[in-house]
N, CA, C and O atoms as a DFTB+ gen file, in Angstrom:
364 C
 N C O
     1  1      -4.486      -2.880     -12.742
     2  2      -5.888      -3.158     -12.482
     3  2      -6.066      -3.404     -10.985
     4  3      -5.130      -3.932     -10.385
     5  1      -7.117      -3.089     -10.362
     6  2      -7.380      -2.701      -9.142
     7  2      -8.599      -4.220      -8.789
     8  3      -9.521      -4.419      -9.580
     9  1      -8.456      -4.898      -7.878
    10  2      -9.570      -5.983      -7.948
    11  2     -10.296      -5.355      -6.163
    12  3      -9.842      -4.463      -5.447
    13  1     -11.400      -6.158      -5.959
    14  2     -12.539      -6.023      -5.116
    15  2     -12.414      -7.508      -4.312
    16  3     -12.422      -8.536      -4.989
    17  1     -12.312      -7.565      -3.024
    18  2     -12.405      -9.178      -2.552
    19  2     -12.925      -9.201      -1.299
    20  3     -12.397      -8.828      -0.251
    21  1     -14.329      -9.809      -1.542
    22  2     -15.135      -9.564      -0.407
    23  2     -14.921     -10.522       0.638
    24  3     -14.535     -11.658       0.366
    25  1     -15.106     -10.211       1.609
    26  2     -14.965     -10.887       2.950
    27  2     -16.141     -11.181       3.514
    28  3     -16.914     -10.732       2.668
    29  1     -16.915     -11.704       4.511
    30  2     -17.814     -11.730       4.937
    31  2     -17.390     -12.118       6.733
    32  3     -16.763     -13.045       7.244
    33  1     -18.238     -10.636       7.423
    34  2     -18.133     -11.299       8.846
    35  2     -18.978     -11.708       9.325
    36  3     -20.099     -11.199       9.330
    37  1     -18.674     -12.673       9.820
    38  2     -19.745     -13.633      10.833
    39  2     -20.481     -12.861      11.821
    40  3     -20.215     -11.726      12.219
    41  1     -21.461     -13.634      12.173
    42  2     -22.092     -13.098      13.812
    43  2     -21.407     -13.288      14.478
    44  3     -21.293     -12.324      15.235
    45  1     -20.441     -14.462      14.830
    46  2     -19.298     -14.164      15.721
    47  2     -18.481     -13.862      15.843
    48  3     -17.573     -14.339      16.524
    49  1     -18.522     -12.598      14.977
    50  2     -16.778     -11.685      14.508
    51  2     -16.027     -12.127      13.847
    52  3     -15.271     -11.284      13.365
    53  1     -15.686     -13.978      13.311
    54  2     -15.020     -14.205      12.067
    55  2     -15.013     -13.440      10.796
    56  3     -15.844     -12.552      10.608
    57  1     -14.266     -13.692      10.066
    58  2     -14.273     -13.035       8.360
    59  2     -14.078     -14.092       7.747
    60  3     -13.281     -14.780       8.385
    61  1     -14.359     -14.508       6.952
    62  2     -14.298     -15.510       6.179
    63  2     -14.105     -14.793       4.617
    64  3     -14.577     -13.714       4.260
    65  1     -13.256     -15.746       3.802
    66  2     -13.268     -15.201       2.754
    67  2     -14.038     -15.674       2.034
    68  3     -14.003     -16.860       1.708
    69  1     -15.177     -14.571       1.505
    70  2     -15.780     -14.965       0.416
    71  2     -15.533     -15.714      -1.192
    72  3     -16.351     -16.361      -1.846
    73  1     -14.204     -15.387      -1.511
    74  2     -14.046     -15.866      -2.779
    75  2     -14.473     -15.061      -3.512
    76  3     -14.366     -15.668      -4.577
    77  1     -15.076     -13.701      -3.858
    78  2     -15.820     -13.036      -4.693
    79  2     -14.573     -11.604      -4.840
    80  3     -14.086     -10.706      -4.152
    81  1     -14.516     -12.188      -6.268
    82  2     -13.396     -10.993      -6.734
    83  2     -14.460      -9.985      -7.492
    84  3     -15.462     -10.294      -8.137
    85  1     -13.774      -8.335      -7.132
    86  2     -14.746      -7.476      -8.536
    87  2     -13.932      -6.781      -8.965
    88  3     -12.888      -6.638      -8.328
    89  1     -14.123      -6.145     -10.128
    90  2     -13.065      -5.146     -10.603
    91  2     -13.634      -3.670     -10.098
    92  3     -14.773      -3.288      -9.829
    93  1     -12.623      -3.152     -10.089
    94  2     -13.067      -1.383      -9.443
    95  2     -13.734      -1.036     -10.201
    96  3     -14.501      -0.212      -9.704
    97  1     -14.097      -1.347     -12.217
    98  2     -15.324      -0.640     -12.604
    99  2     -16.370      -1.387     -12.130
   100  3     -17.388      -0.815     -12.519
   101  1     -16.679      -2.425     -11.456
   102  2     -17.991      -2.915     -11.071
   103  2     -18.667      -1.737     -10.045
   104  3     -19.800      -1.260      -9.975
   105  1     -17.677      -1.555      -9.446
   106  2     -18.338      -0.335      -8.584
   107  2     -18.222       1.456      -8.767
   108  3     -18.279       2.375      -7.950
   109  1     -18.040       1.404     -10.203
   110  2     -18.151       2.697     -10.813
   111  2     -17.154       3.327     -10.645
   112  3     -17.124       4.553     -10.745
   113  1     -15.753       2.314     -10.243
   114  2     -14.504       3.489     -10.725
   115  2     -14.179       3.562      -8.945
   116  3     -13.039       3.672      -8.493
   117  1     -15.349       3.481      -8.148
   118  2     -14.694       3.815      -6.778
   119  2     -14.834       2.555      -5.804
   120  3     -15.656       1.668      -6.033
   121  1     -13.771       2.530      -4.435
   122  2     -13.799       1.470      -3.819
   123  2     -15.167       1.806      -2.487
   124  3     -15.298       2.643      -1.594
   125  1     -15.763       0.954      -2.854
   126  2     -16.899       1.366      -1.369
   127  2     -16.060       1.637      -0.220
   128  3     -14.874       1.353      -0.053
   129  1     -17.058       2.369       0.719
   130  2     -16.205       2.862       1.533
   131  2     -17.164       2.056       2.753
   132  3     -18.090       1.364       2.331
   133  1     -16.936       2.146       4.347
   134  2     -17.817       1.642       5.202
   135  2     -18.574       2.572       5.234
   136  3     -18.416       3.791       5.175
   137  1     -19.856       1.597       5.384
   138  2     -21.406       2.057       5.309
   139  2     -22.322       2.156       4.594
   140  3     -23.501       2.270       4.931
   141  1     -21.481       2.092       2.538
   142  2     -21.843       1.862       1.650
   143  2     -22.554       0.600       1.616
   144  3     -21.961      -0.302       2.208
   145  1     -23.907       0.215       0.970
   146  2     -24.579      -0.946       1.177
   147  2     -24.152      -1.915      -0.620
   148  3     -24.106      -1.240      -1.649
   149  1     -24.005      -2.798      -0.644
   150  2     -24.053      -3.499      -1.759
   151  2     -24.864      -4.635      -2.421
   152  3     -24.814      -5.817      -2.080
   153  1     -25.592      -4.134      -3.378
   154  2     -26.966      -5.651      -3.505
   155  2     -25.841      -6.503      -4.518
   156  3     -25.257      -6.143      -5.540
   157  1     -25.814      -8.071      -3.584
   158  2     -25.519      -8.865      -3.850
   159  2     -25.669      -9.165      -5.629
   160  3     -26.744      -9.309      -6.210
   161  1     -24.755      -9.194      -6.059
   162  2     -25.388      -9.639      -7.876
   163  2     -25.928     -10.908      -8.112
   164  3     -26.471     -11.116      -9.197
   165  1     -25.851     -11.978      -7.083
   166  2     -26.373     -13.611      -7.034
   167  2     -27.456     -13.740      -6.950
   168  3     -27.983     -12.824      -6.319
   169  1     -28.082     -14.448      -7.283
   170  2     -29.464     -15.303      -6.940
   171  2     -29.518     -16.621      -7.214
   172  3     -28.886     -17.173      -8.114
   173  1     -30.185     -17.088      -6.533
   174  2     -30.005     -18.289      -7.005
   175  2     -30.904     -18.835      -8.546
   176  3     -31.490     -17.883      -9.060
   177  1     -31.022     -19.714      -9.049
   178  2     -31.163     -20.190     -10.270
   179  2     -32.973     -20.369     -10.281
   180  3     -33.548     -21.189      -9.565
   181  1     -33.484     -19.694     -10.968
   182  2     -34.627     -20.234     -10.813
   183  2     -35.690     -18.726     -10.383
   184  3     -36.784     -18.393     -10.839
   185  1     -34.819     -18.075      -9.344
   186  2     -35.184     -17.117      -8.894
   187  2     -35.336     -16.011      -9.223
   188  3     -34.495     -15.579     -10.011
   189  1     -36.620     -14.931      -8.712
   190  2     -36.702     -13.851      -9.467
   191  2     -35.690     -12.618      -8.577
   192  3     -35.681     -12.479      -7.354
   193  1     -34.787     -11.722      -9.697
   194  2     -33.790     -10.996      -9.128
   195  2     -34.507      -9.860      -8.668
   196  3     -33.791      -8.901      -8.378
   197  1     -35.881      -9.696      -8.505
   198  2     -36.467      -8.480      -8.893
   199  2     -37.129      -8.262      -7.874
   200  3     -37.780      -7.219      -7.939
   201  1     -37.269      -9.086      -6.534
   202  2     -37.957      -9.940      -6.022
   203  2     -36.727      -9.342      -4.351
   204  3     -35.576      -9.719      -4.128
   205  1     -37.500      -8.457      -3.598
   206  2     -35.819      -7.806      -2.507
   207  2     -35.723      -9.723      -1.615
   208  3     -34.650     -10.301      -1.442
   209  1     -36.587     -10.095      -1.361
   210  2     -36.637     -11.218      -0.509
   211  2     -35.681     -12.255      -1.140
   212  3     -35.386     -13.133      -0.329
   213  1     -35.070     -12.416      -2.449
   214  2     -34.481     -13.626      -3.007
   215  2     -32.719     -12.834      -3.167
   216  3     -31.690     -13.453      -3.437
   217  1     -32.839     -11.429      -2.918
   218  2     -31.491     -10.903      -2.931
   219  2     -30.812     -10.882      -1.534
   220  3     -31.492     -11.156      -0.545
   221  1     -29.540     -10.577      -1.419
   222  2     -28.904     -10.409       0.275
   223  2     -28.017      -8.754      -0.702
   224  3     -27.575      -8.338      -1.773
   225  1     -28.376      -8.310       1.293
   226  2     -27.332      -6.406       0.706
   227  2     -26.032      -6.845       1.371
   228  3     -25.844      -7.813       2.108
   229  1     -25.453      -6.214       1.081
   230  2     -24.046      -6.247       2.072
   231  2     -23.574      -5.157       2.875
   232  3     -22.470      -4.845       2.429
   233  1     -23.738      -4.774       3.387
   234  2     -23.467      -3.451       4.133
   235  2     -21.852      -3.575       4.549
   236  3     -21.419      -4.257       5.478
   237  1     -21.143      -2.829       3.724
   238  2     -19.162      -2.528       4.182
   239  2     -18.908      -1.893       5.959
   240  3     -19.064      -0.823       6.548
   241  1     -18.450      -3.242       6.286
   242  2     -17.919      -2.491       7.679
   243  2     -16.648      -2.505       8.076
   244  3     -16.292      -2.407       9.250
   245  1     -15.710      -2.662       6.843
   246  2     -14.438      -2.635       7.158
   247  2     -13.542      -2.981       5.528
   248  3     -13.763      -3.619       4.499
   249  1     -12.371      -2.050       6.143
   250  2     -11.799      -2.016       4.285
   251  2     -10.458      -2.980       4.419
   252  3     -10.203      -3.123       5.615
   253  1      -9.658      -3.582       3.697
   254  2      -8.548      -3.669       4.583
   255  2      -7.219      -3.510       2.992
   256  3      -7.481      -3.848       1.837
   257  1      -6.042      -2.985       3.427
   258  2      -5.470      -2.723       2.486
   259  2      -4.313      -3.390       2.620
   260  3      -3.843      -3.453       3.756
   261  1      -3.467      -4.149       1.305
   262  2      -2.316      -4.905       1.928
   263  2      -1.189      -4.375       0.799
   264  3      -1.054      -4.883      -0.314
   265  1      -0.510      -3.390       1.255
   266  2       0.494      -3.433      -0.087
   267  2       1.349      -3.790      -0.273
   268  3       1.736      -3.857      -1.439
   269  1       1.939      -4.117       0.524
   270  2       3.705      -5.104       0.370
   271  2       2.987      -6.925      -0.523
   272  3       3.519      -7.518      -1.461
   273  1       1.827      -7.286       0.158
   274  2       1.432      -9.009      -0.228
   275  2       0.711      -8.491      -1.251
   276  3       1.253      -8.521      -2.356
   277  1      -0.158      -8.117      -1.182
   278  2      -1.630      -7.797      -2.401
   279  2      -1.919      -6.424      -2.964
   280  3      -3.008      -5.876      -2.792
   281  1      -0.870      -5.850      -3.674
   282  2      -1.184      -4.423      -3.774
   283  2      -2.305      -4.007      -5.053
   284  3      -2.757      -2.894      -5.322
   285  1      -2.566      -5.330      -5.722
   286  2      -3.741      -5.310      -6.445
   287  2      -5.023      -5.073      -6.003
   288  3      -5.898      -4.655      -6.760
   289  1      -5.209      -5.316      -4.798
   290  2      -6.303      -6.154      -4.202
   291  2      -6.480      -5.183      -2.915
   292  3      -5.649      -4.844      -2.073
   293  1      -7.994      -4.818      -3.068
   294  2      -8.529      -4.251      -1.687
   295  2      -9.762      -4.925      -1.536
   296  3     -10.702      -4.997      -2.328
   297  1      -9.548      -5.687       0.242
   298  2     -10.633      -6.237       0.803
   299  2     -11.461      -5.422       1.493
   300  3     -11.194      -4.771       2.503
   301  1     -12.811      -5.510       0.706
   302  2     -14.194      -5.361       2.012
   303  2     -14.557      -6.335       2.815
   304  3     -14.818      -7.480       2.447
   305  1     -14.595      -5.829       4.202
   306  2     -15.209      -6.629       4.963
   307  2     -17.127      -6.751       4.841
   308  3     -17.432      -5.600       5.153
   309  1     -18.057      -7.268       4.654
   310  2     -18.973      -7.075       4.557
   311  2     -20.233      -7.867       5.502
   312  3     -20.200      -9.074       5.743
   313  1     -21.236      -7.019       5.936
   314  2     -22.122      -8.052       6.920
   315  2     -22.904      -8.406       5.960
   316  3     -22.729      -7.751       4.933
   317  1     -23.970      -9.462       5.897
   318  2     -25.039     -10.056       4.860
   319  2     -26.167      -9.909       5.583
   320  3     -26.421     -10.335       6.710
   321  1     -26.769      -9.322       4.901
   322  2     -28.884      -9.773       5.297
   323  2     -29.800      -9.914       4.493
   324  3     -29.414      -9.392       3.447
   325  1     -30.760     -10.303       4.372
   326  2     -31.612     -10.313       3.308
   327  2     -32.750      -9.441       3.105
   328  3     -33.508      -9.138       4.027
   329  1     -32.861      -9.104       2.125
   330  2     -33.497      -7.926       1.273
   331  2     -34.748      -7.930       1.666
   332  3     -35.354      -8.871       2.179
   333  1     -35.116      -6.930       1.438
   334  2     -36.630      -6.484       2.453
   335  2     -37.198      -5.304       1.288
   336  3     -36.472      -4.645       0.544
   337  1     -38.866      -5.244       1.374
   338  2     -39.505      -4.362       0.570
   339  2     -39.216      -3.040       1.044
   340  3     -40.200      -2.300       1.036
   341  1     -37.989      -2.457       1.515
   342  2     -37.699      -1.372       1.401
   343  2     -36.111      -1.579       0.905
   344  3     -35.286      -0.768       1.326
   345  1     -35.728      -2.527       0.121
   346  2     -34.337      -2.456      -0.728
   347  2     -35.184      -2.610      -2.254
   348  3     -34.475      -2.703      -3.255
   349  1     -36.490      -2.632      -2.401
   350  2     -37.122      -2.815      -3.806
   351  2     -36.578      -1.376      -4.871
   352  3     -36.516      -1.356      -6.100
   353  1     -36.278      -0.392      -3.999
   354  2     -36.101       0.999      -4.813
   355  2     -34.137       0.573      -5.643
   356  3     -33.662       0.927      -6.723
   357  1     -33.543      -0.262      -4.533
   358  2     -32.206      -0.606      -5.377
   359  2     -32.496      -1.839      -5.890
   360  3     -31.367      -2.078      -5.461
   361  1     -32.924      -2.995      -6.441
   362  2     -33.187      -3.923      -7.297
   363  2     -33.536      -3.429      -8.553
   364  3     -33.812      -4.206      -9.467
């Protein structure tokens, strides 16, 4: 089994690890590649998912592969922004 582990880079070039594992069918069998955008699956509680302003996209700007430590596991690096009435067509 193949897992997904998102990263998140900072505005000041850090990566931080997100903590957010996915399985390769979450993303239909394939690993995003850079440039691929990703709508966040979170919202917060309360909130409407339907709604681009209460979602964040992720846009992939970096893959990273480790096979000798983590050969399960491929990290996206990902930037965050928040959803705008022109991400309403992917919600």
């Amino acid at each position: 089994m193949t897992y997904i582990r998102i990263l998140y880079r900072e505005p000041d070039g850090t990566v931080a690890d997100g903590q957010l594992d996915f399985d390769l069918e979450d993303f239909a069998g394939q690993v995003p590649m850079i440039g691929d955008m990703i709508v966040d699956p979170g919202v917060l509680k309360g909130q409407d998912r339907h709604l681009p302003q209460n979602r964040q996209i992720w846009t992939v700007v970096g893959r990273v592969f480790n096979a000798r430590d983590n050969s399960d596991y491929v990290s996206l690096i990902v930037e965050s922004r928040d959803g705008t009435i022109v991400d309403q067509a992917y919600l």
